[in-house]
N, C-alpha and C positions, 0 to 999 in steps of 0.2 A: 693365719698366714696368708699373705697375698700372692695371688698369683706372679708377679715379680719376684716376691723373695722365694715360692717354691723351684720357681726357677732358676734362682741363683743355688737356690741347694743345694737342688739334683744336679748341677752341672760341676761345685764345690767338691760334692760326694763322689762322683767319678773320676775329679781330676785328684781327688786324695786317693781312691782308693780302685786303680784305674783295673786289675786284673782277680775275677770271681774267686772266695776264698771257699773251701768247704763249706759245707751246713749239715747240721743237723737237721733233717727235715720234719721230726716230730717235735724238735722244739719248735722249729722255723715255724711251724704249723697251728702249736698253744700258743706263742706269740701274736700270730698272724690274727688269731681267731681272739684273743685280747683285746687289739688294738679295731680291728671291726667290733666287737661288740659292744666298745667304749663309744662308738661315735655312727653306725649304721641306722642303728634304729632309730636314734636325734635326726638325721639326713633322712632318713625318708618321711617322719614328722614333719620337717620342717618343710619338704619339697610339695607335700599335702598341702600344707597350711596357709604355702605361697601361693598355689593353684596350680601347681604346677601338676600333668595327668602322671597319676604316679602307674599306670597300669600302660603309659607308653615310655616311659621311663623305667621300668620292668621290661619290658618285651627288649628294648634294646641290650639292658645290663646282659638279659640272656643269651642275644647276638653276639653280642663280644666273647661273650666266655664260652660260648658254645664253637666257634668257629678260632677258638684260643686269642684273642687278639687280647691279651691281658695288659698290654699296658694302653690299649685305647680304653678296659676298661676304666680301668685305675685312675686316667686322666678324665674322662668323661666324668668319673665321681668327683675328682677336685672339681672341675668346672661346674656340676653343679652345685657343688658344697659354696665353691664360690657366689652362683646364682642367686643363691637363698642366703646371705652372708652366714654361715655356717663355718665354723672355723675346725680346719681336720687337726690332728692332733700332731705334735714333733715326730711320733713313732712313726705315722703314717707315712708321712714325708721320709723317712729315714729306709723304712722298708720297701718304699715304690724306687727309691736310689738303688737300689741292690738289682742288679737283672734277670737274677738266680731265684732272689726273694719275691720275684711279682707273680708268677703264679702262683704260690702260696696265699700271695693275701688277696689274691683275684678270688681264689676256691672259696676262702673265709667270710668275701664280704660278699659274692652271689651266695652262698648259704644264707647270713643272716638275713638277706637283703628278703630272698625269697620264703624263709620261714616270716618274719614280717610281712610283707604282703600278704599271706593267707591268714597270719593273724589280723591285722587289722580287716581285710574283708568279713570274717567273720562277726568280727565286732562292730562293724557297720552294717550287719545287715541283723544282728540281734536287735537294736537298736532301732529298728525303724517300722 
């Protein structure tokens, strides 16, 4: 998805569906935590592989989510997904639409983001 068309998405998404409806929040949650694990730990490979410092690319994900700013995180990962041409997936796009739905998959993807990082440290320093 390009940056253009997630932009027309999220703006498609809110003009259909303009006022927050309930949530289950432990589904919202296995959802949330599905759709990052389908595609965080490929983003942070990929963000490695392009040279990109993923240990400053960590420190910020942690800024965001630490000081709540969950949909700077959330855009901050398209952007670099976009970076690394890294393609996010429809669910992604569809749950960062939701306003109710972004801290949930803010929570989902600093969890995998940061159990990744300490595994692949690990594994690079077995290695060497």
């Amino acid at each position: 998805m390009t940056t253009d068309e997630y932009i027309q998405f999220i703006l498609d998404e809110k003009r259909e569906n303009p006022l927050p409806h309930p949530i289950d929040e432990p589904s919202a949650y296995e959802a949330a935590q599905l759709v990052s694990g389908g595609f965080t730990y490929l983003l942070y490979e990929s963000s490695w592989v392009n040279g990109y410092d993923t240990d400053a690319i960590t420190q910020h994900l942690e800024s965001l989510y630490d000081s709540e700013n969950h949909f700077g995180l959330i855009y901050f990962l398209f952007i670099l997904a976009n970076a690394v041409d890294f393609i996010v997936p429809a669910q992604f796009s569809a749950i960062s639409a939701n306003g109710a739905l972004v801290p949930i998959l803010s929570a989902a993807i600093i969890e995998d983001w940061l159990e990744y990082d300490v595994t692949s440290e690990a594994t690079e320093y077995k290695n060497q």
